[in-house]
PyMOL Python script that loads the backbone (N, CA, C, O; Angstrom):
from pymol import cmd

cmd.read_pdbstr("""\
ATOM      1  N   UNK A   1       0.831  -1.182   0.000  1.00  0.00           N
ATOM      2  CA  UNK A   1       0.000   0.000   0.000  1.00  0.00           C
ATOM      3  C   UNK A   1       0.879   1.250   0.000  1.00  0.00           C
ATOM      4  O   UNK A   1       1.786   1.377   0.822  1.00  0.00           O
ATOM      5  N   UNK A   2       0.620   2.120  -0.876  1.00  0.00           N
ATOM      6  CA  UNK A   2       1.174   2.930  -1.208  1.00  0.00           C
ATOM      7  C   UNK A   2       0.491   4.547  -0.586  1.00  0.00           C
ATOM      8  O   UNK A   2      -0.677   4.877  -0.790  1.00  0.00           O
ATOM      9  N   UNK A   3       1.305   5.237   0.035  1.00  0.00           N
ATOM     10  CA  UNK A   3       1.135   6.683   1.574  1.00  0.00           C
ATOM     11  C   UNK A   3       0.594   7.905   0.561  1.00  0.00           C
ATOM     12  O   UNK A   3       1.494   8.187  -0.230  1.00  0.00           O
ATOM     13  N   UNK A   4      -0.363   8.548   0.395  1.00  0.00           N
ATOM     14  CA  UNK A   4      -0.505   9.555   0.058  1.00  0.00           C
ATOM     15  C   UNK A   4       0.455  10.750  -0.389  1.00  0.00           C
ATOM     16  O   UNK A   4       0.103  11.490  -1.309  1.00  0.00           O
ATOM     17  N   UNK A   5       1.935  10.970   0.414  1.00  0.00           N
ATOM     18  CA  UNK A   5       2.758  11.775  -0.020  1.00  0.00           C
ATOM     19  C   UNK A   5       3.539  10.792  -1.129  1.00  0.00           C
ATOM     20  O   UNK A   5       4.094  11.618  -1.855  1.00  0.00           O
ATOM     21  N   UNK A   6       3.812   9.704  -1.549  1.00  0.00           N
ATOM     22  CA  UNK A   6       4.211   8.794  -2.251  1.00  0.00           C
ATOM     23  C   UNK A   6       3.910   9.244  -3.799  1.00  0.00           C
ATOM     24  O   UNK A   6       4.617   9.658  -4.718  1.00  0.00           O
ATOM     25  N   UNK A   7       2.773   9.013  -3.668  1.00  0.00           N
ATOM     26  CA  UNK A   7       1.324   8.632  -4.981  1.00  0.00           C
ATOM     27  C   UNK A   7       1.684  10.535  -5.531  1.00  0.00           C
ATOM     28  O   UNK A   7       1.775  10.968  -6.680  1.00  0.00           O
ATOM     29  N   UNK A   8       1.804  11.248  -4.290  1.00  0.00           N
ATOM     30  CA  UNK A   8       1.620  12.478  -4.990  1.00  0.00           C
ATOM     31  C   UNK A   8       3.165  13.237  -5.648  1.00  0.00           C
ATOM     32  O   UNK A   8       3.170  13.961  -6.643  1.00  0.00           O
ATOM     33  N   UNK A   9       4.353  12.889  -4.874  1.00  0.00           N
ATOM     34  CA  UNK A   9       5.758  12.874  -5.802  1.00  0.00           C
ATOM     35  C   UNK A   9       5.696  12.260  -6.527  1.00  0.00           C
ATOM     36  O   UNK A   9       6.390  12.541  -7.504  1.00  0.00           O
ATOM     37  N   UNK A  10       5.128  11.417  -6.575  1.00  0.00           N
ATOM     38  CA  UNK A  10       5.104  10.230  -8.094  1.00  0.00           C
ATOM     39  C   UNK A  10       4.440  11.411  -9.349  1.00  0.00           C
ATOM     40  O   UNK A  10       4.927  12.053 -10.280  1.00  0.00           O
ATOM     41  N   UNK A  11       3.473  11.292  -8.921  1.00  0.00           N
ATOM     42  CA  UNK A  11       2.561  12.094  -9.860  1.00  0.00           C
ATOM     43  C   UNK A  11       3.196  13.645 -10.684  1.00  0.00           C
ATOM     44  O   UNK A  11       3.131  13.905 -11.885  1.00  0.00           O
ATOM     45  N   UNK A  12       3.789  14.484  -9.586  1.00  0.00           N
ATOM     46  CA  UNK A  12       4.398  15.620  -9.417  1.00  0.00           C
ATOM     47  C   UNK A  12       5.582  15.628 -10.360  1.00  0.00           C
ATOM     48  O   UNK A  12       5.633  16.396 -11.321  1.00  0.00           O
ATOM     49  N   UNK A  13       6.487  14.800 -10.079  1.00  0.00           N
ATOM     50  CA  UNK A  13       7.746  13.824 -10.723  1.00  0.00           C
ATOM     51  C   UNK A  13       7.724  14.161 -11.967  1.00  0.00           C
ATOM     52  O   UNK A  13       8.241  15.116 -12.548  1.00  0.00           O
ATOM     53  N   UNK A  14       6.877  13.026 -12.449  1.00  0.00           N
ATOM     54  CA  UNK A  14       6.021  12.798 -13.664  1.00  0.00           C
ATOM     55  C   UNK A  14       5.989  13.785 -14.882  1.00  0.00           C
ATOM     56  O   UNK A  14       6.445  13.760 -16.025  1.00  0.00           O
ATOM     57  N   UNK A  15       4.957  15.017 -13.839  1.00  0.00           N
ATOM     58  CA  UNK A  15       4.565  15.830 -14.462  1.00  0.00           C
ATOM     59  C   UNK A  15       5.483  16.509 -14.720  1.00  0.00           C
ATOM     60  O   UNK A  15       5.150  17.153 -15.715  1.00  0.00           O
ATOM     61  N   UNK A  16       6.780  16.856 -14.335  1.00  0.00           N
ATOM     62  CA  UNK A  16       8.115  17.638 -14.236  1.00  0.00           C
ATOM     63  C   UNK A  16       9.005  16.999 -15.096  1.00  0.00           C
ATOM     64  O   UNK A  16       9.604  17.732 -15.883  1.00  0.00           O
ATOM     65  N   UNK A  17       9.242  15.744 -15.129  1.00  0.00           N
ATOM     66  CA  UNK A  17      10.265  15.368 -16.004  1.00  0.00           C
ATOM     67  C   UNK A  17       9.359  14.596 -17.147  1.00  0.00           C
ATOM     68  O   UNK A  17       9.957  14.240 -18.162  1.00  0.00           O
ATOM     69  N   UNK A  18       8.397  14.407 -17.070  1.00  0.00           N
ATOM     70  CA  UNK A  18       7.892  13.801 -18.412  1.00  0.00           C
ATOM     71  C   UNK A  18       7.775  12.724 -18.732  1.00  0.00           C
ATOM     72  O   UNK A  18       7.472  12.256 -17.634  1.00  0.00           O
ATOM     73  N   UNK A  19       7.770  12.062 -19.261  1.00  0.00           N
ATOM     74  CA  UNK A  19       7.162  10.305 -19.457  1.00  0.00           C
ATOM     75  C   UNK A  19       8.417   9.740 -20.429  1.00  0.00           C
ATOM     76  O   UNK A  19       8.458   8.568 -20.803  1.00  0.00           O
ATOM     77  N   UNK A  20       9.316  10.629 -20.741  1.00  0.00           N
ATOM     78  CA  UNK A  20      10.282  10.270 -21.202  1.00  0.00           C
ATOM     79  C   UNK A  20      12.258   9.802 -20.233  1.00  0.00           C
ATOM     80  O   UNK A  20      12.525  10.378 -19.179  1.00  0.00           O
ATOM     81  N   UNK A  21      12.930   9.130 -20.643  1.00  0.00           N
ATOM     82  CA  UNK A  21      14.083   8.417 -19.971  1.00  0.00           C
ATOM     83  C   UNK A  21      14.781  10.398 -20.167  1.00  0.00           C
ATOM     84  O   UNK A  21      14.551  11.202 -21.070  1.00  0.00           O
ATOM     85  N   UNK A  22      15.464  10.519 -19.155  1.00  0.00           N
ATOM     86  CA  UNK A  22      16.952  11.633 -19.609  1.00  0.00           C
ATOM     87  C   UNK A  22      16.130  13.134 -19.582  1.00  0.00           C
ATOM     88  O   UNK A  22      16.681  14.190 -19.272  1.00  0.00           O
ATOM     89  N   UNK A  23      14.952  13.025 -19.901  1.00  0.00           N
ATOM     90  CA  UNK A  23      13.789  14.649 -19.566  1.00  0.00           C
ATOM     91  C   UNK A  23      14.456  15.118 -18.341  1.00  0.00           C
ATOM     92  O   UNK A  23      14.305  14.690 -17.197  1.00  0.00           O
ATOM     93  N   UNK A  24      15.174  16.010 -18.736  1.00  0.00           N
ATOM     94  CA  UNK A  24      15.953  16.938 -17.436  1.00  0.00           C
ATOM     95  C   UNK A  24      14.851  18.342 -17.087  1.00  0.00           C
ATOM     96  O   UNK A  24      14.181  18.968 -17.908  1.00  0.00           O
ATOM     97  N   UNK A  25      14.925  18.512 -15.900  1.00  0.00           N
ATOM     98  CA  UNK A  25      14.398  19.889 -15.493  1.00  0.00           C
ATOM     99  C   UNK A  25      14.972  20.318 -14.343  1.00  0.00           C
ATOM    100  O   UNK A  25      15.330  19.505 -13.492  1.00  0.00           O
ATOM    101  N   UNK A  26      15.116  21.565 -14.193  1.00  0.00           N
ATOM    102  CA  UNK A  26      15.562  22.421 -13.457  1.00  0.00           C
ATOM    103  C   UNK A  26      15.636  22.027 -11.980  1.00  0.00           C
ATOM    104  O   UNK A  26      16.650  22.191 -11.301  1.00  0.00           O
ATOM    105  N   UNK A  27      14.756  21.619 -11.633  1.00  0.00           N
ATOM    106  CA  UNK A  27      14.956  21.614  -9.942  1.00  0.00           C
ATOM    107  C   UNK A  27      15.090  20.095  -9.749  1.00  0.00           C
ATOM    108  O   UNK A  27      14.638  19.207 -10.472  1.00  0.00           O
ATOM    109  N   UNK A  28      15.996  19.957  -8.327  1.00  0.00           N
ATOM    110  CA  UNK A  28      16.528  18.630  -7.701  1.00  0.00           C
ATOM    111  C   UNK A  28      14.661  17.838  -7.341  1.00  0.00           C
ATOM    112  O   UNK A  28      13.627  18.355  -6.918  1.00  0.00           O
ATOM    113  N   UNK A  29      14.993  16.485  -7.757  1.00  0.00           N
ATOM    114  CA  UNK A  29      13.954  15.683  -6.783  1.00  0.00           C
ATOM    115  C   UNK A  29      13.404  16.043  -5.473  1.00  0.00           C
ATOM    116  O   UNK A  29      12.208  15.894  -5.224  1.00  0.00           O
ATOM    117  N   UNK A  30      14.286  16.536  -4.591  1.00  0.00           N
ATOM    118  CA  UNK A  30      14.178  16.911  -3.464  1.00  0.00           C
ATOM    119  C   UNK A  30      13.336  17.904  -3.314  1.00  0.00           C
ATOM    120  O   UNK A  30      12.434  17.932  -2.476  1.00  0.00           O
ATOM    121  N   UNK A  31      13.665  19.009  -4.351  1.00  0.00           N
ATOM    122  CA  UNK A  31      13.145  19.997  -3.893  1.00  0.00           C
ATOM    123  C   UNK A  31      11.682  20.226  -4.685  1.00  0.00           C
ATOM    124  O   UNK A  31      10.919  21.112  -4.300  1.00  0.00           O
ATOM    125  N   UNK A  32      11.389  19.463  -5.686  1.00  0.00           N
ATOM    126  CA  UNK A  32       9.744  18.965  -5.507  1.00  0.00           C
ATOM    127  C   UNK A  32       9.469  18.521  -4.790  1.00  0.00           C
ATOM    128  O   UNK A  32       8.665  19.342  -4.349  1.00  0.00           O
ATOM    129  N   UNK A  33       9.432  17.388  -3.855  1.00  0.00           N
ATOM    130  CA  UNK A  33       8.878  17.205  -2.901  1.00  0.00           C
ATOM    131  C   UNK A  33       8.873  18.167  -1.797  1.00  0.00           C
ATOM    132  O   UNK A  33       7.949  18.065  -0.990  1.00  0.00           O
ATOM    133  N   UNK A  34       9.840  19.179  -1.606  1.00  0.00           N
ATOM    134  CA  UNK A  34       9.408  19.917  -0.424  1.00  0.00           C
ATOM    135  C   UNK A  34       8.667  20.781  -0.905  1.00  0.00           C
ATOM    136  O   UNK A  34       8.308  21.665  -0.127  1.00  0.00           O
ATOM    137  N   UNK A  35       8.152  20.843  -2.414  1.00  0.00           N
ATOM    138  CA  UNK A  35       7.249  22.183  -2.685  1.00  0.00           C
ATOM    139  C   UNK A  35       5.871  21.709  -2.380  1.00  0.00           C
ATOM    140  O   UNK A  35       4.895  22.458  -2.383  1.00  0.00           O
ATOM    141  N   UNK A  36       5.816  20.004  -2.025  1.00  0.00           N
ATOM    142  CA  UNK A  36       4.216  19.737  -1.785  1.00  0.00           C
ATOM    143  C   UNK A  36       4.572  19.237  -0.527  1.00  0.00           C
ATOM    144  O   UNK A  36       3.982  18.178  -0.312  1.00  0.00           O
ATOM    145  N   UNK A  37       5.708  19.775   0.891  1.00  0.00           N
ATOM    146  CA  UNK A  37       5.833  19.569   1.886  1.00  0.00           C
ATOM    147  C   UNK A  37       6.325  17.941   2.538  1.00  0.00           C
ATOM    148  O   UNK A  37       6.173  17.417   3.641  1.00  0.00           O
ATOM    149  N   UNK A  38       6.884  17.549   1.423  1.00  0.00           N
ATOM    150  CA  UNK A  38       7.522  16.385   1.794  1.00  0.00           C
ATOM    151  C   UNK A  38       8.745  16.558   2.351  1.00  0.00           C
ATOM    152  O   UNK A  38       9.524  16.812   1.433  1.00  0.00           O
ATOM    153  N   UNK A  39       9.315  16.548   3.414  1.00  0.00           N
ATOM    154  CA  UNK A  39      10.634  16.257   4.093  1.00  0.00           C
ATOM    155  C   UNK A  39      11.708  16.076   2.857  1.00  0.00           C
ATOM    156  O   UNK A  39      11.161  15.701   1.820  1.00  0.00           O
ATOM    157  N   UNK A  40      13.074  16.263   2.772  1.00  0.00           N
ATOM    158  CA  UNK A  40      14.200  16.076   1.739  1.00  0.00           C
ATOM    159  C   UNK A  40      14.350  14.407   2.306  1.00  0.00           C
ATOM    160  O   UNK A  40      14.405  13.524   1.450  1.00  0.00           O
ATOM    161  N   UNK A  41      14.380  14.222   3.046  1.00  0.00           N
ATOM    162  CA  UNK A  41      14.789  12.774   3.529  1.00  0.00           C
ATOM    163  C   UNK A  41      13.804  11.876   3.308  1.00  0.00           C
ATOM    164  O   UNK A  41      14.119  10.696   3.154  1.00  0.00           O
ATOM    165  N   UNK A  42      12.630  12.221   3.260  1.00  0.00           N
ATOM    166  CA  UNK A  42      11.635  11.146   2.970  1.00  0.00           C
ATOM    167  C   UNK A  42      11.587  11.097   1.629  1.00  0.00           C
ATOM    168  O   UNK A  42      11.214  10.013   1.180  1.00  0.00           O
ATOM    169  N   UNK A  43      11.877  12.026   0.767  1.00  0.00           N
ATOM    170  CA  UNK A  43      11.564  12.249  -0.720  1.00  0.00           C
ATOM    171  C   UNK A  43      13.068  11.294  -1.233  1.00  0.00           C
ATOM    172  O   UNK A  43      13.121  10.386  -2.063  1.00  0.00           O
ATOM    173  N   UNK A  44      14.259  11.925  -0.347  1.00  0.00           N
ATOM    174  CA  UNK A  44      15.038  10.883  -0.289  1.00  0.00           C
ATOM    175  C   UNK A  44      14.988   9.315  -0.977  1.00  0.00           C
ATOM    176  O   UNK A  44      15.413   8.740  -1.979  1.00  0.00           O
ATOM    177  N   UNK A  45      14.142   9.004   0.300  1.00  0.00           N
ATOM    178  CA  UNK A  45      13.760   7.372   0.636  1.00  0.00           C
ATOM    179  C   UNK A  45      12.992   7.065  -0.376  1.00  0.00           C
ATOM    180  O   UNK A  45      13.308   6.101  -1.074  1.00  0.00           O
ATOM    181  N   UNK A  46      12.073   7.660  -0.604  1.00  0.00           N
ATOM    182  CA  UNK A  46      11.081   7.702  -2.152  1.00  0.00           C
ATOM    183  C   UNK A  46      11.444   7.315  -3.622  1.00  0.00           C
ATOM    184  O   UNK A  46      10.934   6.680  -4.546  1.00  0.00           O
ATOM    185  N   UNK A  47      12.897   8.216  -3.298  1.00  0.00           N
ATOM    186  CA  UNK A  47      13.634   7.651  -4.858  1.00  0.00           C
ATOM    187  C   UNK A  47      14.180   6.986  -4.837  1.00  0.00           C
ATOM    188  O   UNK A  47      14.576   6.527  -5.908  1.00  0.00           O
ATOM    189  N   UNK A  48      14.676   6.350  -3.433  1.00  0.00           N
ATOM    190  CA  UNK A  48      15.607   5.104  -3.801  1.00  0.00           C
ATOM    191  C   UNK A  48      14.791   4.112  -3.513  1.00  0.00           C
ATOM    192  O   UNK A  48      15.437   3.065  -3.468  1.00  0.00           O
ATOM    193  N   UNK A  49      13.426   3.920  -3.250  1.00  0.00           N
ATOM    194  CA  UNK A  49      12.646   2.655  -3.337  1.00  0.00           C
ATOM    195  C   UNK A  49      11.795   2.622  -4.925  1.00  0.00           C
ATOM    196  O   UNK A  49      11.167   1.603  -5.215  1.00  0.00           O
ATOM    197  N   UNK A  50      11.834   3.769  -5.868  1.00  0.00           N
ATOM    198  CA  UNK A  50      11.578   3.722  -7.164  1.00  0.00           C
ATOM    199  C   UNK A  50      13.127   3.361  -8.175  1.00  0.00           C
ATOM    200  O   UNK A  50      13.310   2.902  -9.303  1.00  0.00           O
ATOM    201  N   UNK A  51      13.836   3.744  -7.306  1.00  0.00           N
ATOM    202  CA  UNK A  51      15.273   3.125  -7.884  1.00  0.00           C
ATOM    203  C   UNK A  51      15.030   1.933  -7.794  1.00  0.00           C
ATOM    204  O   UNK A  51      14.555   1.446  -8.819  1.00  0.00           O
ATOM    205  N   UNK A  52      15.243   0.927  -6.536  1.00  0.00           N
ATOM    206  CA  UNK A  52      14.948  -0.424  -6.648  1.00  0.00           C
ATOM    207  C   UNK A  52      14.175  -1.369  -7.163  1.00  0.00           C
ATOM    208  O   UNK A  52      14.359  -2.581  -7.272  1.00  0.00           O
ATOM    209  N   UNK A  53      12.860  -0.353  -7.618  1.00  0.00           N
ATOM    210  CA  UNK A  53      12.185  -1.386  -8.053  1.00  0.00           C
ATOM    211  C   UNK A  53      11.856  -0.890 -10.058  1.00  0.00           C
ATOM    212  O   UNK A  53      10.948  -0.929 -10.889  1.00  0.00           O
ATOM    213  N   UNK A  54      13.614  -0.378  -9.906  1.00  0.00           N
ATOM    214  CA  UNK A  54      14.312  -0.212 -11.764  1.00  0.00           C
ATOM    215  C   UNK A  54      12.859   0.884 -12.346  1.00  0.00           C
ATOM    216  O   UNK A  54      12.152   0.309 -13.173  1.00  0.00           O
ATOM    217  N   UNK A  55      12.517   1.992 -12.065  1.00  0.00           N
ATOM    218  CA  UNK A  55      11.924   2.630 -12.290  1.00  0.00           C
ATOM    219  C   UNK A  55      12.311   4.331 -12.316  1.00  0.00           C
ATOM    220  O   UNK A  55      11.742   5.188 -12.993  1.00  0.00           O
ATOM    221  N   UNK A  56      13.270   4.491 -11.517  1.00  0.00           N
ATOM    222  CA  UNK A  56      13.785   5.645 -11.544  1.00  0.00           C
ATOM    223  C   UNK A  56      15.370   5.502 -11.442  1.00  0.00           C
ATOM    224  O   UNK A  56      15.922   4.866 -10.544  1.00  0.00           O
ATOM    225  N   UNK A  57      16.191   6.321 -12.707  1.00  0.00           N
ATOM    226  CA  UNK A  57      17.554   5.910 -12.585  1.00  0.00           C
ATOM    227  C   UNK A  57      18.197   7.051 -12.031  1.00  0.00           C
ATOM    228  O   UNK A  57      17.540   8.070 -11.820  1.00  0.00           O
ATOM    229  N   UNK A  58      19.491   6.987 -11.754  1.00  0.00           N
ATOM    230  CA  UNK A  58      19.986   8.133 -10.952  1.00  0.00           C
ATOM    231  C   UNK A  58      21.514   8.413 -11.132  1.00  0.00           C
ATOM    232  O   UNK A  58      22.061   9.474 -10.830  1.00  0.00           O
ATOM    233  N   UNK A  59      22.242   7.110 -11.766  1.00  0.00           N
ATOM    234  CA  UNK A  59      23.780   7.302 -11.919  1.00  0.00           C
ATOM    235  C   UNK A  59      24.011   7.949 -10.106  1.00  0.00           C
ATOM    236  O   UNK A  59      23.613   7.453  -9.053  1.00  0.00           O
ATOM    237  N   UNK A  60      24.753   9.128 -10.345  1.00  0.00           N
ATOM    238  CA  UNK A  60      25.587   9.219  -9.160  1.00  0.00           C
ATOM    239  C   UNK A  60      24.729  10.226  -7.979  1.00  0.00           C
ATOM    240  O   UNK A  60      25.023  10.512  -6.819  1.00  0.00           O
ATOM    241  N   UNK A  61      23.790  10.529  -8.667  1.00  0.00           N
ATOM    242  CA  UNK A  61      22.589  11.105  -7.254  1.00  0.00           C
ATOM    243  C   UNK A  61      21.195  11.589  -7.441  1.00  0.00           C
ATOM    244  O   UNK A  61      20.635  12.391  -8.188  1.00  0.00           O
ATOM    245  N   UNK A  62      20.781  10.627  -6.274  1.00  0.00           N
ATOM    246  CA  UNK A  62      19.338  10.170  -6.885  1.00  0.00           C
ATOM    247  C   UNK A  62      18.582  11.717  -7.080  1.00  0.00           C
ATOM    248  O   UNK A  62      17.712  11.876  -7.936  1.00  0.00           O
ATOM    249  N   UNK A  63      18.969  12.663  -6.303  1.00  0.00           N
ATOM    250  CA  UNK A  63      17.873  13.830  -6.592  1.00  0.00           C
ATOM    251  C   UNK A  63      17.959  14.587  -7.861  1.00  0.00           C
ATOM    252  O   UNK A  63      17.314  15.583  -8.187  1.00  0.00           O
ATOM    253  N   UNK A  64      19.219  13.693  -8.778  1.00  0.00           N
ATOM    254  CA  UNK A  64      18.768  14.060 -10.160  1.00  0.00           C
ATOM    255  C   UNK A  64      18.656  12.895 -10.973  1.00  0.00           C
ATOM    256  O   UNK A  64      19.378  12.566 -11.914  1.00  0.00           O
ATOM    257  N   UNK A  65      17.747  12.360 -10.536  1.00  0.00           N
ATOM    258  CA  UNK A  65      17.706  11.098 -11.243  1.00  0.00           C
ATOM    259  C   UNK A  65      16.439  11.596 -12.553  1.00  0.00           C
ATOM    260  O   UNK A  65      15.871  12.679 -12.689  1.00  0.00           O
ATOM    261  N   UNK A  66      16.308  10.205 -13.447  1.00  0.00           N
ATOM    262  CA  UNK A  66      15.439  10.187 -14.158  1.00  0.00           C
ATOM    263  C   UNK A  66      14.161   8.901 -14.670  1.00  0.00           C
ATOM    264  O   UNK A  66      14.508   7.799 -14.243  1.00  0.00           O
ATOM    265  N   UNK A  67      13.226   8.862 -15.223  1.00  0.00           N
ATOM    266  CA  UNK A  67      12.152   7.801 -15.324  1.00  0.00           C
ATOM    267  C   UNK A  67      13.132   6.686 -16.017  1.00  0.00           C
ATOM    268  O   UNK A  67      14.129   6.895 -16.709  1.00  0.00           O
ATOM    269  N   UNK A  68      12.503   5.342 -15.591  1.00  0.00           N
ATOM    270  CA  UNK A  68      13.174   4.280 -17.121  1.00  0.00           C
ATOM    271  C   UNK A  68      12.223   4.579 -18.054  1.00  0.00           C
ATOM    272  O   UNK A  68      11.703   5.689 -17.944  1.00  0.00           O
ATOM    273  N   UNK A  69      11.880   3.897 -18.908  1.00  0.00           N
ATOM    274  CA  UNK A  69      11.001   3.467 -19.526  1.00  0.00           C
ATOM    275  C   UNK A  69      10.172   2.855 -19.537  1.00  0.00           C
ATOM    276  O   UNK A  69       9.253   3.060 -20.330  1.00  0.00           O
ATOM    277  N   UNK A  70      10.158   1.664 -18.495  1.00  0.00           N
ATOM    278  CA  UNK A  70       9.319   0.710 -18.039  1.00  0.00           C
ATOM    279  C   UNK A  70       8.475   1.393 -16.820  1.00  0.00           C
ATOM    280  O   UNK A  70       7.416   0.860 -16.489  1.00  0.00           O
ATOM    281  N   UNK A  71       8.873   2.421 -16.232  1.00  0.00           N
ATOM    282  CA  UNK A  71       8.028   3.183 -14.998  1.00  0.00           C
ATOM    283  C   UNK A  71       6.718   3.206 -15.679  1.00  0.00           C
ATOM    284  O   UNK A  71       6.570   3.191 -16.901  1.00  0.00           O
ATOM    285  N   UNK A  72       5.757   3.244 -14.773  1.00  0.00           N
ATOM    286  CA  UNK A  72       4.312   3.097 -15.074  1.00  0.00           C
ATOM    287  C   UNK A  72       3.798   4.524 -14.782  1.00  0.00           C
ATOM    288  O   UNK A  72       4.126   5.030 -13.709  1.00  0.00           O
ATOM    289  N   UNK A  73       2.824   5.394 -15.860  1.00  0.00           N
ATOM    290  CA  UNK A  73       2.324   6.083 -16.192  1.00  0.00           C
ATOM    291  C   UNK A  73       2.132   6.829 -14.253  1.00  0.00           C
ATOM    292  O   UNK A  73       2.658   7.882 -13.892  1.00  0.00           O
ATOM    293  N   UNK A  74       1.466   6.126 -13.555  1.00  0.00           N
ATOM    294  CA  UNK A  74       0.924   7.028 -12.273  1.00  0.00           C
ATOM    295  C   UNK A  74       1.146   5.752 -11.117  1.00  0.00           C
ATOM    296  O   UNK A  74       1.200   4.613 -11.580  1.00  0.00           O
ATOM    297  N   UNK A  75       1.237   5.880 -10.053  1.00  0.00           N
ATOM    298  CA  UNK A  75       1.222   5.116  -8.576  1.00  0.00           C
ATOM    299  C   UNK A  75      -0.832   5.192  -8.448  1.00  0.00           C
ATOM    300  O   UNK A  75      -1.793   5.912  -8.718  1.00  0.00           O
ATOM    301  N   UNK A  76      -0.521   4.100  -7.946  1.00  0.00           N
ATOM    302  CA  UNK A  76      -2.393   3.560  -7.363  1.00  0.00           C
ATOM    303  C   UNK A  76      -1.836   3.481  -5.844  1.00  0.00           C
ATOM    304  O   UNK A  76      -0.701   3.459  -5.369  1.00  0.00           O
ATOM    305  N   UNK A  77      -3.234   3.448  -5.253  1.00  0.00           N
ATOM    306  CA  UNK A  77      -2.676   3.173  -3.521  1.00  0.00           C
ATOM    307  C   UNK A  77      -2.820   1.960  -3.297  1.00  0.00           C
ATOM    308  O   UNK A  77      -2.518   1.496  -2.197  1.00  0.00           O
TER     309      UNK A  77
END
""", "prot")
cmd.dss("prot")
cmd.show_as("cartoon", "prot")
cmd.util.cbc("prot")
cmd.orient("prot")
């Protein structure tokens, strides 16, 4: 089951970098999530459990990471 602040960086993410692999934009991972009041550390934890499960890549740091290809359109709860 997937936490309400989860579903909504997902979504947020998304909408920021695009549905495409390498879609760069301006601001760190991090600091979307603190614009919808998510903690840096939880948003943190967020990307490296979409890292693990090969959905968000990151090379050498996750708060500029990017979608794979295989990431799925939106998070369900």
């Amino acid at each position: 089951m997937r936490k309400p602040d989860e579903i909504a960086l997902y979504s947020l993410l998304r909408e920021r970098h695009g549905h495409k692999a390498y879609q760069h934009t301006d601001k760190f991972a991090t600091d979307i999530g603190e614009e919808i009041g998510i903690h840096p550390k939880r948003t943190y934890g967020l990307l490296v459990k979409l890292s693990d499960k090969g959905w968000w890549n990151y090379g050498v740091s996750v708060r500029t990471g990017f979608f794979e290809p295989g990431a799925p359109d939106a998070l369900t709860p």
